[in-house]
C-alpha positions, 0 to 999 in steps of 0.5 A, spaced: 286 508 692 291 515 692 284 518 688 279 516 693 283 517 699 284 525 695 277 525 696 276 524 703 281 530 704 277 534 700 270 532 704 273 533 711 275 540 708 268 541 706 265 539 712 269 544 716 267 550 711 260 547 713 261 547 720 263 554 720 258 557 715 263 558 710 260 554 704 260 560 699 269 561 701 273 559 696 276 555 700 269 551 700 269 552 692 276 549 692 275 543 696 268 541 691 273 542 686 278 537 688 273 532 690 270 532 683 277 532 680 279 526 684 272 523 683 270 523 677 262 524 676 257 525 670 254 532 669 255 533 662 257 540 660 254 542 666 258 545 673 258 540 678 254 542 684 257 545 691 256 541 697 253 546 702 250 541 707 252 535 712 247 531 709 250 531 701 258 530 705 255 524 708 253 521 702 259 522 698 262 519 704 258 513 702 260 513 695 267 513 697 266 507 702 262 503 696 268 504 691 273 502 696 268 495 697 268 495 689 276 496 689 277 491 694 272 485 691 275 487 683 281 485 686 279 479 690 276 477 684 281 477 679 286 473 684 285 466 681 286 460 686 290 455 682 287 447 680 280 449 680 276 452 676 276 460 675 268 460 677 269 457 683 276 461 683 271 467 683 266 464 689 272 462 693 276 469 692 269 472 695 269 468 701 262 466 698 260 457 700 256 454 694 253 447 695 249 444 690 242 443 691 239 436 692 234 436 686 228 434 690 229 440 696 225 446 696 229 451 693 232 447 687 224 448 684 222 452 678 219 458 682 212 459 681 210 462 674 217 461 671 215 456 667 212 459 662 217 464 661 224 461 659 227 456 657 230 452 662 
């Protein structure tokens, strides 16, 4: 959580730098690399690229926003709920309300052109 909340700190100094047209200043180069430290991406031996535009701040912020969503579902999903069974656990943990289908509705039919396909 300390790593992702690194990363929107380091962003907000990058959108400034943009802002003031500062997107070549060290202090520009600086916040790219601690954002890059605290979030961790594959560039291979490359150099991970400058963010110089509101559009690639935006995106990041995005990505950061879907790790919190990750972290907080990954969280939800390990808590067991005790005296039922562990895939339910998950469902409930989830907030997620399965029902069984009636055999025969609509939806509970093999989808057209499956039946060749798999074994059911």
């Amino acid at each position: 959580k300390e790593q992702i909340k690194s990363g929107y700190e380091a962003l907000t100094l990058i959108e400034e730098c943009i802002k003031e047209g500062q997107v070549n200043s060290q202090k520009a180069k600086d916040a790219c690399s601690a954002f890059y430290t605290r979030i961790p991406h594959s560039f291979g031996f490359r150099q991970p690229p400058m963010i110089t535009t509101l559009e690639q701040v935006k995106i990041k912020i995005d990505l950061l926003d879907m790790l919190i969503d990750i972290e907080a579902a990954v969280k939800a999903i390990k808590t067991e709920i005790p005296d039922i069974h562990p895939s339910d656990s998950f469902y409930k943990n989830l907030k997620i309300e399965m029902t069984p289908l009636e055999k025969d509705s609509e939806n509970f039919q093999m989808p057209e052109g499956e039946e060749d396909d798999e074994e059911y």
